[in-house]
N, CA, C and O atoms as a GROMACS GRO file, in nm:
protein
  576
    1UNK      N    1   0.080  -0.119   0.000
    1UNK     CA    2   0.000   0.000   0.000
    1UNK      C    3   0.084   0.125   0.000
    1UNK      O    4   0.207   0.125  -0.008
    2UNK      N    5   0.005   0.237   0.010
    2UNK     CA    6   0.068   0.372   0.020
    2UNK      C    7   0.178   0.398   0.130
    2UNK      O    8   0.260   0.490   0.123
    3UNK      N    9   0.169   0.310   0.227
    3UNK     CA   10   0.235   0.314   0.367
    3UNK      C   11   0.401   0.244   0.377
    3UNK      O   12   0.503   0.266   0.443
    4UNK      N   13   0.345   0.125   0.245
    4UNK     CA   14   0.479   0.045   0.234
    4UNK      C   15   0.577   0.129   0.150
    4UNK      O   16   0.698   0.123   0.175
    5UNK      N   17   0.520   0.222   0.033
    5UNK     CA   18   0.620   0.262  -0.036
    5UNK      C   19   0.681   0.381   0.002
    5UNK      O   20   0.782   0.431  -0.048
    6UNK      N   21   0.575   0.446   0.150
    6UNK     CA   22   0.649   0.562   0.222
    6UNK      C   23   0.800   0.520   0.294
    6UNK      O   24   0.913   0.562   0.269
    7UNK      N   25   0.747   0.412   0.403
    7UNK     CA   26   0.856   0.310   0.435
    7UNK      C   27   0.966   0.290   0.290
    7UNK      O   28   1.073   0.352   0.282
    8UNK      N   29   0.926   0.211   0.204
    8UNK     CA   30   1.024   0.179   0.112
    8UNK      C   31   1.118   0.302   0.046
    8UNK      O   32   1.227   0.272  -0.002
    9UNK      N   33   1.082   0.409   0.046
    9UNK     CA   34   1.124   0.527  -0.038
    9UNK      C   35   1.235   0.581   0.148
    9UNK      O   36   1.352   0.615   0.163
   10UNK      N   37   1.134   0.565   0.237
   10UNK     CA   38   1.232   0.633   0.356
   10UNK      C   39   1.389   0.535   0.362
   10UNK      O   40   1.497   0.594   0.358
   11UNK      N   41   1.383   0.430   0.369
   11UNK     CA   42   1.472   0.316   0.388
   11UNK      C   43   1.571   0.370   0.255
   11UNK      O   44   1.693   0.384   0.266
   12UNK      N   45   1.529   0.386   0.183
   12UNK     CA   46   1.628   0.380   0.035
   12UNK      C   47   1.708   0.534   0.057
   12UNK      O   48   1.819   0.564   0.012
   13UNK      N   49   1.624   0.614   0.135
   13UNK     CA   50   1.672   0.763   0.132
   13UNK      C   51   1.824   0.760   0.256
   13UNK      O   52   1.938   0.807   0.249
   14UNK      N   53   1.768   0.697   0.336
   14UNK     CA   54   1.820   0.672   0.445
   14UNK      C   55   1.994   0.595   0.424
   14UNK      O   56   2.103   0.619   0.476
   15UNK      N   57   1.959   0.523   0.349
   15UNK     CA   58   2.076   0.404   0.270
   15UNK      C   59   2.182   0.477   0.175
   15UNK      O   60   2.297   0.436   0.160
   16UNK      N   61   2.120   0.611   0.103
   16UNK     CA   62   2.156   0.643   0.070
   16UNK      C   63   2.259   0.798   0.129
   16UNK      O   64   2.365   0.849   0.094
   17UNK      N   65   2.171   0.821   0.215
   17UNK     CA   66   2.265   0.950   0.259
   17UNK      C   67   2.383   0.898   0.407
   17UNK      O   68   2.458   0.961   0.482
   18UNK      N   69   2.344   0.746   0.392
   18UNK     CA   70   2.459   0.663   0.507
   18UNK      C   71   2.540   0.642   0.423
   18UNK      O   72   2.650   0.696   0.432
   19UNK      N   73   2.519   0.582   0.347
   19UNK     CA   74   2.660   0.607   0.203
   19UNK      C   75   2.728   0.718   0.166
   19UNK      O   76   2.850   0.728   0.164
   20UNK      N   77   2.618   0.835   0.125
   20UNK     CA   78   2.729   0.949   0.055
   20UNK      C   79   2.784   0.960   0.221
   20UNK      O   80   2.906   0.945   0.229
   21UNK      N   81   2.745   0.972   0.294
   21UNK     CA   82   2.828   1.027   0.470
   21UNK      C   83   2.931   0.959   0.466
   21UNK      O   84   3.038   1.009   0.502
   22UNK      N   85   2.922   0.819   0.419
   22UNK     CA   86   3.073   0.719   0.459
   22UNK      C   87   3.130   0.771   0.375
   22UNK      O   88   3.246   0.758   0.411
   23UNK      N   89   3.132   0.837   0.258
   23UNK     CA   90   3.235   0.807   0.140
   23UNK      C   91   3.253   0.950   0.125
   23UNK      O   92   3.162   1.026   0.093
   24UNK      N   93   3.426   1.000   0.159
   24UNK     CA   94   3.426   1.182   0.165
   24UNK      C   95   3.446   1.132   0.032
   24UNK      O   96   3.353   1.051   0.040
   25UNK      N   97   3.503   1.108  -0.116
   25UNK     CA   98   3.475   1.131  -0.274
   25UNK      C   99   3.302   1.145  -0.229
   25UNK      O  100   3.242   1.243  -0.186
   26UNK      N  101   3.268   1.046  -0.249
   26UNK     CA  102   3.121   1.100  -0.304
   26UNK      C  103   3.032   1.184  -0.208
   26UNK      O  104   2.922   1.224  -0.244
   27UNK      N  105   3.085   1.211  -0.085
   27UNK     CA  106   2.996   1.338   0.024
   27UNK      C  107   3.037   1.476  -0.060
   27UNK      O  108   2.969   1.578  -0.068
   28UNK      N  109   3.210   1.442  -0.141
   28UNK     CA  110   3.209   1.600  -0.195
   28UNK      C  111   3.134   1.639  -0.316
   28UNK      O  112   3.082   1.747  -0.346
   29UNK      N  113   3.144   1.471  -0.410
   29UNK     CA  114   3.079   1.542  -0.492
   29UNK      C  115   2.940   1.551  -0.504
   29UNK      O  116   2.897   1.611  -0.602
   30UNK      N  117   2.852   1.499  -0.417
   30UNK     CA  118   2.722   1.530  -0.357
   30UNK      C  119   2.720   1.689  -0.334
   30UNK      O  120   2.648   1.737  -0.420
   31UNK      N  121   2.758   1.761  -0.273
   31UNK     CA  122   2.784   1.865  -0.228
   31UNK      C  123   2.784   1.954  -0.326
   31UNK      O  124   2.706   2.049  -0.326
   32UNK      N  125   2.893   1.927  -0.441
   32UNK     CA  126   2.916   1.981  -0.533
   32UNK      C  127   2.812   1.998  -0.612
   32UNK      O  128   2.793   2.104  -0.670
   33UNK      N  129   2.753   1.921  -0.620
   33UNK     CA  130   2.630   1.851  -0.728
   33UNK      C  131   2.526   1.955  -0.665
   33UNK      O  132   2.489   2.052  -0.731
   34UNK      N  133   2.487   1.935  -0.558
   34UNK     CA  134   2.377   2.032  -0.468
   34UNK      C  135   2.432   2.220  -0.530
   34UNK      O  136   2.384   2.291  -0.618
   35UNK      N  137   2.530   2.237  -0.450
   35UNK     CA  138   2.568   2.355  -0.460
   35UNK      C  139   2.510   2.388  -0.626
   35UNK      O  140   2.430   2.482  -0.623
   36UNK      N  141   2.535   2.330  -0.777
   36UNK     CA  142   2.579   2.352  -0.877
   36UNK      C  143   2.414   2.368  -0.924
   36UNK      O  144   2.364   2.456  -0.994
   37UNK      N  145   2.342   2.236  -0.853
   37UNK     CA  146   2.205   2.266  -0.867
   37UNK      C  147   2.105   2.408  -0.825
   37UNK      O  148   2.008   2.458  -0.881
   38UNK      N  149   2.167   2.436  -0.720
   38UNK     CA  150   2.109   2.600  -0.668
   38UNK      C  151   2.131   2.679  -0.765
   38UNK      O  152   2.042   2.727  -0.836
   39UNK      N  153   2.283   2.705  -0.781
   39UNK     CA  154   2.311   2.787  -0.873
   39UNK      C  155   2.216   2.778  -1.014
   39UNK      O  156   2.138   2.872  -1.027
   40UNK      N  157   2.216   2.677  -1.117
   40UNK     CA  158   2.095   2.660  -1.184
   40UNK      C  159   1.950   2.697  -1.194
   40UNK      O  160   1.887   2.760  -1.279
   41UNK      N  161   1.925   2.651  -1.108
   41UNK     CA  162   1.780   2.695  -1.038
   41UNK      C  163   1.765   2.875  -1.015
   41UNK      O  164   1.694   2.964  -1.060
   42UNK      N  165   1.880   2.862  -0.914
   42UNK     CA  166   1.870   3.039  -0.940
   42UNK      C  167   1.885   3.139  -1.043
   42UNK      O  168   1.835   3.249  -1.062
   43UNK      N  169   1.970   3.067  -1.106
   43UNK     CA  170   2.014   3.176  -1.254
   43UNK      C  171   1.920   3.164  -1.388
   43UNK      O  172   1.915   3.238  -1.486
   44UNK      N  173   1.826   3.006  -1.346
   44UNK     CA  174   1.724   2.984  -1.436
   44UNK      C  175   1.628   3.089  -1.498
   44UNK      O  176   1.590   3.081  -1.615
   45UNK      N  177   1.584   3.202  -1.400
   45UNK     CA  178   1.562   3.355  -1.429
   45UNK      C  179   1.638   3.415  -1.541
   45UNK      O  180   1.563   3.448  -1.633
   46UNK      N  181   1.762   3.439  -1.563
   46UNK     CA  182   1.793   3.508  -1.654
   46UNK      C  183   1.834   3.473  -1.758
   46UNK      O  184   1.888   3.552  -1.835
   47UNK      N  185   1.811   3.310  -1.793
   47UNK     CA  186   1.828   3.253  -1.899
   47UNK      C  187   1.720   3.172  -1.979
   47UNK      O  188   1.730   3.095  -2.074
   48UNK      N  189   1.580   3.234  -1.883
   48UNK     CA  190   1.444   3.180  -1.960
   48UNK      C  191   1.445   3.250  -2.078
   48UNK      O  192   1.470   3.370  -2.084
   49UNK      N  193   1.416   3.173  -2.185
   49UNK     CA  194   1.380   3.239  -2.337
   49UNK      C  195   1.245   3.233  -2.381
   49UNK      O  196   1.218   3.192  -2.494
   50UNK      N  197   1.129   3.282  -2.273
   50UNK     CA  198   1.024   3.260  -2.296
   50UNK      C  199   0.982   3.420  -2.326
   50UNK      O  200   1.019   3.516  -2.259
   51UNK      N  201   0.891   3.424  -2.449
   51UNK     CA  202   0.865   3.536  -2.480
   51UNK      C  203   0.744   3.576  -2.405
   51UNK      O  204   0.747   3.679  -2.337
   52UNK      N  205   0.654   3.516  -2.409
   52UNK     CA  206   0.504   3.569  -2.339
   52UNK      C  207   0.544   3.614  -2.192
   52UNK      O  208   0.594   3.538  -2.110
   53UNK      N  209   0.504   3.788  -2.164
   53UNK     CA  210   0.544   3.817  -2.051
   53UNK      C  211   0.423   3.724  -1.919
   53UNK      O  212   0.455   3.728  -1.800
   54UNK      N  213   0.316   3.661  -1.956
   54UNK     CA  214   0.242   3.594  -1.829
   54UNK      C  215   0.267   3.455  -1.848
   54UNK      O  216   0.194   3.384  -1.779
   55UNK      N  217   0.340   3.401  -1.913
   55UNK     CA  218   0.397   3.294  -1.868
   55UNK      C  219   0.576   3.282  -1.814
   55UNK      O  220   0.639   3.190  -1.763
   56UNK      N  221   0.606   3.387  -1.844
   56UNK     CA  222   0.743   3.410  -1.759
   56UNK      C  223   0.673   3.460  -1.610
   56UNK      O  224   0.752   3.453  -1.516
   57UNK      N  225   0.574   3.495  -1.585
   57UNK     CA  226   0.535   3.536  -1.451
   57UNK      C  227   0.483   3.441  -1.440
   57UNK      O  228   0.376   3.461  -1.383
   58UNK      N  229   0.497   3.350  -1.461
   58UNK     CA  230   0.386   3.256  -1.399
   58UNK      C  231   0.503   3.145  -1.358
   58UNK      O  232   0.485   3.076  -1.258
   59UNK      N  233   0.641   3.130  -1.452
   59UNK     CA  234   0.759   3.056  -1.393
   59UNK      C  235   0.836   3.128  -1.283
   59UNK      O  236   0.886   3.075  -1.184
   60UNK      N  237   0.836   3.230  -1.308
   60UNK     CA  238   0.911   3.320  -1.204
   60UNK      C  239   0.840   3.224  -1.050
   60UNK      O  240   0.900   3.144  -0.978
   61UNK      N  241   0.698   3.270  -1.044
   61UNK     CA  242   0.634   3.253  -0.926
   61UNK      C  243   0.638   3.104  -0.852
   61UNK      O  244   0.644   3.076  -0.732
   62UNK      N  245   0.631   3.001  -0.991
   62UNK     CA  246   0.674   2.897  -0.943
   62UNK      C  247   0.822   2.833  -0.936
   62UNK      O  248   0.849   2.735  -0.867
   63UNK      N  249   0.880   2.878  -0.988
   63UNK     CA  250   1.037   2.878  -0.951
   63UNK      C  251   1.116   2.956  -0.878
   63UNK      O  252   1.238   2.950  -0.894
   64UNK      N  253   1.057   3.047  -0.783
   64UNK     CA  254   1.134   3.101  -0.758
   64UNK      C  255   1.229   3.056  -0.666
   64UNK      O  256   1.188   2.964  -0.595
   65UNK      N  257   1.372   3.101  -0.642
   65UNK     CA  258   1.462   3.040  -0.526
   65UNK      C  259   1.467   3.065  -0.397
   65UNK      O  260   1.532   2.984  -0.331
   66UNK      N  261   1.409   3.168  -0.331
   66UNK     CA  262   1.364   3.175  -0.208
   66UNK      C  263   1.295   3.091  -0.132
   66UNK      O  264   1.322   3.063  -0.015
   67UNK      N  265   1.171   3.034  -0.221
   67UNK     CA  266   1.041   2.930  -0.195
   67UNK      C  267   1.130   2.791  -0.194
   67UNK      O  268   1.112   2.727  -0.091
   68UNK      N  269   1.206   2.740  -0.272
   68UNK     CA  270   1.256   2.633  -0.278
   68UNK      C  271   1.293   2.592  -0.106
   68UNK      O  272   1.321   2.675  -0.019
   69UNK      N  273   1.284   2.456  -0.090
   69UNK     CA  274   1.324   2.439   0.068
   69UNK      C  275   1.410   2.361   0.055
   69UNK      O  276   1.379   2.242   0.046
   70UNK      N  277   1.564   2.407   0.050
   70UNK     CA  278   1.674   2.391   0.032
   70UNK      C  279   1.669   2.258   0.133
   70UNK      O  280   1.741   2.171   0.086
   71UNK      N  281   1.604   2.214   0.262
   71UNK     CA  282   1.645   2.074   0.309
   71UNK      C  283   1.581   1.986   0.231
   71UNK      O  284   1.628   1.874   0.250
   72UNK      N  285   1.488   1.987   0.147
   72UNK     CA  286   1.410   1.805   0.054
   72UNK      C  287   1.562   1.860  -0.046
   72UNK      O  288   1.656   1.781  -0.038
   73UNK      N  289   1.588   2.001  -0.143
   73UNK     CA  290   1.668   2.004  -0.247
   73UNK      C  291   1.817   1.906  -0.179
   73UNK      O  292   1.887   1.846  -0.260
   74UNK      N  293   1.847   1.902  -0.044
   74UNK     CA  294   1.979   1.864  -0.030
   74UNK      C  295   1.954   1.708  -0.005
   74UNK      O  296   2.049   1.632  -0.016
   75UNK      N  297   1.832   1.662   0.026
   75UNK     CA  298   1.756   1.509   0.048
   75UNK      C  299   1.810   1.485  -0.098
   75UNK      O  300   1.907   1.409  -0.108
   76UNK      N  301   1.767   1.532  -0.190
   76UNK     CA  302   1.762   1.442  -0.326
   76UNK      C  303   1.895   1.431  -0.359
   76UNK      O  304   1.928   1.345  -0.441
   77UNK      N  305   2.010   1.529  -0.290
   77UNK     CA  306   2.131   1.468  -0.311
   77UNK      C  307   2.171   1.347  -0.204
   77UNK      O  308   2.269   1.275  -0.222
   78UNK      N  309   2.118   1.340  -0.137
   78UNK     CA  310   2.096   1.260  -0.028
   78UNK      C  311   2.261   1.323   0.092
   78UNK      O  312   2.364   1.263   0.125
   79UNK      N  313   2.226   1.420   0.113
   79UNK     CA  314   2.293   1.479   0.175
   79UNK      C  315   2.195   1.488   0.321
   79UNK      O  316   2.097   1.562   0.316
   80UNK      N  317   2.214   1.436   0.408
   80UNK     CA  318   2.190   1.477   0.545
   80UNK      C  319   2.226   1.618   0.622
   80UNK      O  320   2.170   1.651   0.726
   81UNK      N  321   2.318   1.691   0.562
   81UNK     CA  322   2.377   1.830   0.687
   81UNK      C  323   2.279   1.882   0.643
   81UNK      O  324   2.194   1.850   0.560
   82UNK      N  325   2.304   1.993   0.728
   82UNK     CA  326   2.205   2.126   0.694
   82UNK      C  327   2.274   2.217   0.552
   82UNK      O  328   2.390   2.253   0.536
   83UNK      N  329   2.156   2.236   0.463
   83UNK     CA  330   2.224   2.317   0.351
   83UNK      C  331   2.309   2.391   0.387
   83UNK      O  332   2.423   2.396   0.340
   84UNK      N  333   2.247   2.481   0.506
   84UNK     CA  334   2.331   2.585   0.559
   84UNK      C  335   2.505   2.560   0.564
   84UNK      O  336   2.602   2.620   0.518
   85UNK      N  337   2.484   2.444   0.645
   85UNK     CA  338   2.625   2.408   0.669
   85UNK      C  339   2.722   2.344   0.530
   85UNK      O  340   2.843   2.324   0.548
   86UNK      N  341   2.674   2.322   0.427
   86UNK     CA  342   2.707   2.226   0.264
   86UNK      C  343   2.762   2.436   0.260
   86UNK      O  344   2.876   2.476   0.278
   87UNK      N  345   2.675   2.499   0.241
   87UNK     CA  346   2.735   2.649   0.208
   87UNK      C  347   2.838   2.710   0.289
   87UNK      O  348   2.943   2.751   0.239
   88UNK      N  349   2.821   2.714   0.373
   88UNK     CA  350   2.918   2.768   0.472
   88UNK      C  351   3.066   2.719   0.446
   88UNK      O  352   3.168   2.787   0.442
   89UNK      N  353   3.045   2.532   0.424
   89UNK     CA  354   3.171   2.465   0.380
   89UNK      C  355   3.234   2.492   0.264
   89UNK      O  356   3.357   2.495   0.249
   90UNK      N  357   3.129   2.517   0.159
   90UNK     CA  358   3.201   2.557   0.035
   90UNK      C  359   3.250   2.690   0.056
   90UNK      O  360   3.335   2.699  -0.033
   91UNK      N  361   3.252   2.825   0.133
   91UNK     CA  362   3.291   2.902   0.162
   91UNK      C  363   3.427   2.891   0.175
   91UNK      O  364   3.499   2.943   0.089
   92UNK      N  365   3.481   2.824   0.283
   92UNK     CA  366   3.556   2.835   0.420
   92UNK      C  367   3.628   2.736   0.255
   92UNK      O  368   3.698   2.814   0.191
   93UNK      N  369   3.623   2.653   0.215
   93UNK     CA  370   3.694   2.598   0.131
   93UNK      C  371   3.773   2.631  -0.042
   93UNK      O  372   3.850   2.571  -0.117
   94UNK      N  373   3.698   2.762  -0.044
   94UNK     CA  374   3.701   2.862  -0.157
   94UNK      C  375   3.790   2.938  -0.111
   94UNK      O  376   3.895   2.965  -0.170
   95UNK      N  377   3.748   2.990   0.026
   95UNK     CA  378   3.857   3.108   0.111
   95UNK      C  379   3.938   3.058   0.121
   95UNK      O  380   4.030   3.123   0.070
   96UNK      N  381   3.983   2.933   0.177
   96UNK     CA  382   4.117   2.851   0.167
   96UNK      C  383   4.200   2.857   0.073
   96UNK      O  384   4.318   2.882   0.054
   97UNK      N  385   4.081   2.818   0.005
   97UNK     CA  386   4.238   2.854  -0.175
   97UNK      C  387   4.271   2.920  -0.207
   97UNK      O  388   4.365   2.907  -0.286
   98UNK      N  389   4.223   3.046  -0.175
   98UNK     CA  390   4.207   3.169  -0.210
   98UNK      C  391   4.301   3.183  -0.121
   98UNK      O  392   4.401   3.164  -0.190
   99UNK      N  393   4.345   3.208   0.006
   99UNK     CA  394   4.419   3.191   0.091
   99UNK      C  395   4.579   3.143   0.049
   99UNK      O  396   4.680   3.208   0.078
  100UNK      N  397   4.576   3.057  -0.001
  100UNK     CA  398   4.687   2.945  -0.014
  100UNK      C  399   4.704   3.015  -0.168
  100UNK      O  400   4.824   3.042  -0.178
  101UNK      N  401   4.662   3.040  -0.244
  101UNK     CA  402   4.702   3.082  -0.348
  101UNK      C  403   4.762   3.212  -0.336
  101UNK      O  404   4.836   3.248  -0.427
  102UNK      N  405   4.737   3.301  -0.225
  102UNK     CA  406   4.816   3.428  -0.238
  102UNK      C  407   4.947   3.367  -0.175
  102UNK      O  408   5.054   3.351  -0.234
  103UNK      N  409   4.921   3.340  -0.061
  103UNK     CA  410   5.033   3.326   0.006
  103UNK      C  411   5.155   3.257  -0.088
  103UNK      O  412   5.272   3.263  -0.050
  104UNK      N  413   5.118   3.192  -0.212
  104UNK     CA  414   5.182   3.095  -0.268
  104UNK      C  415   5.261   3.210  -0.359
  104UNK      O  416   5.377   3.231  -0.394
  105UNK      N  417   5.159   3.260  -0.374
  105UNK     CA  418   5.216   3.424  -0.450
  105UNK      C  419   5.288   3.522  -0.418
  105UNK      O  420   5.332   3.612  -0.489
  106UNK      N  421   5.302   3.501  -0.277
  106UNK     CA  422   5.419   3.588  -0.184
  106UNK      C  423   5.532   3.561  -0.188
  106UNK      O  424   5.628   3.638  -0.186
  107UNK      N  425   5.530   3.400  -0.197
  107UNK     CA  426   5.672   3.302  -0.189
  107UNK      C  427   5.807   3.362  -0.264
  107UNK      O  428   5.814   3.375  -0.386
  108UNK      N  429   5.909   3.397  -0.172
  108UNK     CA  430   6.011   3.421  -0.234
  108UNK      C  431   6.057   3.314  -0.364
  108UNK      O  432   6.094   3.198  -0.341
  109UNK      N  433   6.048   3.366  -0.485
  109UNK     CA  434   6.120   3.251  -0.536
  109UNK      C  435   6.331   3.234  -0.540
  109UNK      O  436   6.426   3.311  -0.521
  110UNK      N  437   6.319   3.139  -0.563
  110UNK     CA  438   6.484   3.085  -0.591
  110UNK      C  439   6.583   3.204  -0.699
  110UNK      O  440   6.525   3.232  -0.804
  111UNK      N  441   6.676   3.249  -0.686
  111UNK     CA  442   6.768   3.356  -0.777
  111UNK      C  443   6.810   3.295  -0.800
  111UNK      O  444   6.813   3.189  -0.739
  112UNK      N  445   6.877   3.322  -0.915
  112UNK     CA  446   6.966   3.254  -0.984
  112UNK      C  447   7.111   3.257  -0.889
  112UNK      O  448   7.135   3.345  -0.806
  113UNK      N  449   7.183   3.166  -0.914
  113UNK     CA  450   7.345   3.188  -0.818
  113UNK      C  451   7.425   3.287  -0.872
  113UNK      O  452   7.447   3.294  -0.993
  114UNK      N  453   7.478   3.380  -0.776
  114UNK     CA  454   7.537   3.488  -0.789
  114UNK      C  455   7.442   3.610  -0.804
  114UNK      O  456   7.505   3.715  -0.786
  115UNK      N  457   7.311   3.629  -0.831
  115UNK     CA  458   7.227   3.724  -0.859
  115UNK      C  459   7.239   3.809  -0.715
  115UNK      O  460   7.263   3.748  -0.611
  116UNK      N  461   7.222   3.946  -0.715
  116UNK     CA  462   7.207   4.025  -0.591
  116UNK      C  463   7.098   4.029  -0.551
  116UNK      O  464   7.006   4.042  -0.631
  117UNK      N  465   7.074   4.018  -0.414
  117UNK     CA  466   6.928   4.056  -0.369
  117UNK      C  467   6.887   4.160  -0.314
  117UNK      O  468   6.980   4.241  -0.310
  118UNK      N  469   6.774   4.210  -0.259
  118UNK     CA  470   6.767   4.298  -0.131
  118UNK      C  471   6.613   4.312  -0.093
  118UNK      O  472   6.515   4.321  -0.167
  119UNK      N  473   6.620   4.311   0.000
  119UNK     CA  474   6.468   4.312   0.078
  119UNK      C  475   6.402   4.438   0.074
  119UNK      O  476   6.458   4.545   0.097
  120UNK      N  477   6.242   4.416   0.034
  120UNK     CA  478   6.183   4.529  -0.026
  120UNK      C  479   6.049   4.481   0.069
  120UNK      O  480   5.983   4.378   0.053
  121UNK      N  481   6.030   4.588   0.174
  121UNK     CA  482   5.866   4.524   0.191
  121UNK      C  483   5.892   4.381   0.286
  121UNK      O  484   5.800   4.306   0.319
  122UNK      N  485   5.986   4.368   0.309
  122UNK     CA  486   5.961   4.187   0.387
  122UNK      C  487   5.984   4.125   0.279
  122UNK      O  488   5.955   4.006   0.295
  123UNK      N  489   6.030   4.151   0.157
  123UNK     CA  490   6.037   4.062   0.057
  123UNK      C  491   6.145   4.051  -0.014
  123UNK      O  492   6.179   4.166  -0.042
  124UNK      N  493   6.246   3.949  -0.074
  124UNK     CA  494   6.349   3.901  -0.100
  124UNK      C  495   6.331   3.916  -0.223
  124UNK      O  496   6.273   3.827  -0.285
  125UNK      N  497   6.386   4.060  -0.301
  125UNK     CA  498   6.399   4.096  -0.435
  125UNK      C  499   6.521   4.086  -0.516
  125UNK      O  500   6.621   4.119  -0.452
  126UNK      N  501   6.545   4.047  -0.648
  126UNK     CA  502   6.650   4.031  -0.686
  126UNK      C  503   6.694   4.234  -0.682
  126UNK      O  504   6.629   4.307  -0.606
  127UNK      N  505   6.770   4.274  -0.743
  127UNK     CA  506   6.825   4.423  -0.798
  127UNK      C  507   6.731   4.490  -0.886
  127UNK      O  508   6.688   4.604  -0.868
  128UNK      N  509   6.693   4.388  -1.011
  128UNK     CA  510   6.628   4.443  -1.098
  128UNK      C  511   6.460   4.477  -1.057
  128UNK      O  512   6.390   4.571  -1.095
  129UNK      N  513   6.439   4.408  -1.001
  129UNK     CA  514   6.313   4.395  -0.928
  129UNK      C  515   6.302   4.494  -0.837
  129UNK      O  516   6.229   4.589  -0.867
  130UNK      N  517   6.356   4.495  -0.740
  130UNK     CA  518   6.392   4.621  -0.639
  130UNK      C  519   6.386   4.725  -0.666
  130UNK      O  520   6.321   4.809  -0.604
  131UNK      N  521   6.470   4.749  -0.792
  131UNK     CA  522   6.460   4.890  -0.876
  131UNK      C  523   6.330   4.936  -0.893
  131UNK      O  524   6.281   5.045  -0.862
  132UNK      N  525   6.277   4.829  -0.950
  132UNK     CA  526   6.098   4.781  -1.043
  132UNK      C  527   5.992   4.889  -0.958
  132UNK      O  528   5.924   4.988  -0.983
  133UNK      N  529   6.039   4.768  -0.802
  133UNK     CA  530   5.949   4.857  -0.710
  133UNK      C  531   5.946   4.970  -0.639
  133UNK      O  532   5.844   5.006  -0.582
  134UNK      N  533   6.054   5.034  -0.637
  134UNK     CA  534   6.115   5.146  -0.591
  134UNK      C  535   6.053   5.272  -0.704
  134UNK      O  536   6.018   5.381  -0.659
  135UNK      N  537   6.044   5.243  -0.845
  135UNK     CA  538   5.997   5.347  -0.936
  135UNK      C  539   5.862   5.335  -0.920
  135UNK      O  540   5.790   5.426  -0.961
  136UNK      N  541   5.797   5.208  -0.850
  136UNK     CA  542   5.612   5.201  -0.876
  136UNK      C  543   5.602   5.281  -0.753
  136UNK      O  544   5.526   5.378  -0.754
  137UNK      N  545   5.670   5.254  -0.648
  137UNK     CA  546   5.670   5.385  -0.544
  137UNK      C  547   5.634   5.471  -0.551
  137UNK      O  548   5.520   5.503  -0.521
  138UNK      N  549   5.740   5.557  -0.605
  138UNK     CA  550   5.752   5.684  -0.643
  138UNK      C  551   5.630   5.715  -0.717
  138UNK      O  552   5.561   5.811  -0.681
  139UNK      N  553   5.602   5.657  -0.797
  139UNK     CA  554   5.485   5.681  -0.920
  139UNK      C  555   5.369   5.669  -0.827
  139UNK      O  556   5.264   5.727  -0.855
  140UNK      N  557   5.377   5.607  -0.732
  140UNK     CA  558   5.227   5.605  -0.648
  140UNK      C  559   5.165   5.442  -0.690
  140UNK      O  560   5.059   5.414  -0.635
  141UNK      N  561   5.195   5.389  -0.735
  141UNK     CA  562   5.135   5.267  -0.832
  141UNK      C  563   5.152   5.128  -0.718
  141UNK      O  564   5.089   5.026  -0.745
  142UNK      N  565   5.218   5.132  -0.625
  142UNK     CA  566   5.264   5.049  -0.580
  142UNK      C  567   5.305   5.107  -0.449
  142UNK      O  568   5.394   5.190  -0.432
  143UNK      N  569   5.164   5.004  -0.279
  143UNK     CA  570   5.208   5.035  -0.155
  143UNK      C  571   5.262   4.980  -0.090
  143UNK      O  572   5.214   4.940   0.016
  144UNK      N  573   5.411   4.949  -0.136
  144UNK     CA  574   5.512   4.913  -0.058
  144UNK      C  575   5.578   5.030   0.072
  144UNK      O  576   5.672   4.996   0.144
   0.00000   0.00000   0.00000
């Protein structure tokens, strides 16, 4: 009956978001998948090519992304956290790289042997470079 396939559909949901949980590959790309789906959904607005202005109001109203209840949207990835928290993570994990990529960008690199150096800013410049930044100085272009 109607009761068994509520049961049957809960059990399968259940099975499934105990899986993506065990498995960080597939919890991320669950995640990913969710996240990529919002985005869609939301941007679905400015890429409707529907000409009749009362049936674009009439998708607007039923699509819109506010109304969506982001906990069944993160069920069907079978994601258990709170959306909230799937966003927050992709944050803190964007900022990270973002993070790690400057800093990576700070990194003194290696001179060649024998090249002169001199410290500019906390930073280990060859001569020619030094010069570089010393004229963006002056010019205003550069707040070293």
């Amino acid at each position: 009956g109607l009761f068994d396939d509520d049961r049957t559909a809960a059990a399968a949901t259940k099975r499934a978001e105990t899986l993506v949980a065990s498995d960080a590959d597939l919890l991320a790309r669950a995640r990913d998948a969710f996240a990529t789906h919002l985005r869609a959904y939301a941007s679905r607005a400015q890429a409707n090519q529907v000409d009749d202005a009362a049936e674009k109001a009439a998708l607007d109203r039923a699509f819109h992304v506010r109304k969506l209840h982001l906990g069944h949207a993160a069920k069907a990835f079978a994601l258990s956290e709170n959306p909230r928290e799937v966003a927050a993570r992709r944050r803190r994990v964007a900022d990270d790289a973002k993070l790690a990529h400057h800093k990576a960008a700070k990194r003194v690199k290696p001179t060649m042997v024998g090249m002169t150096t001199r410290v500019v800013g906390g930073a280990k410049l060859t001569q020619a470079a030094a010069a570089a930044a010393d004229v963006m100085v002056r010019q205003r272009r550069h707040p070293l």
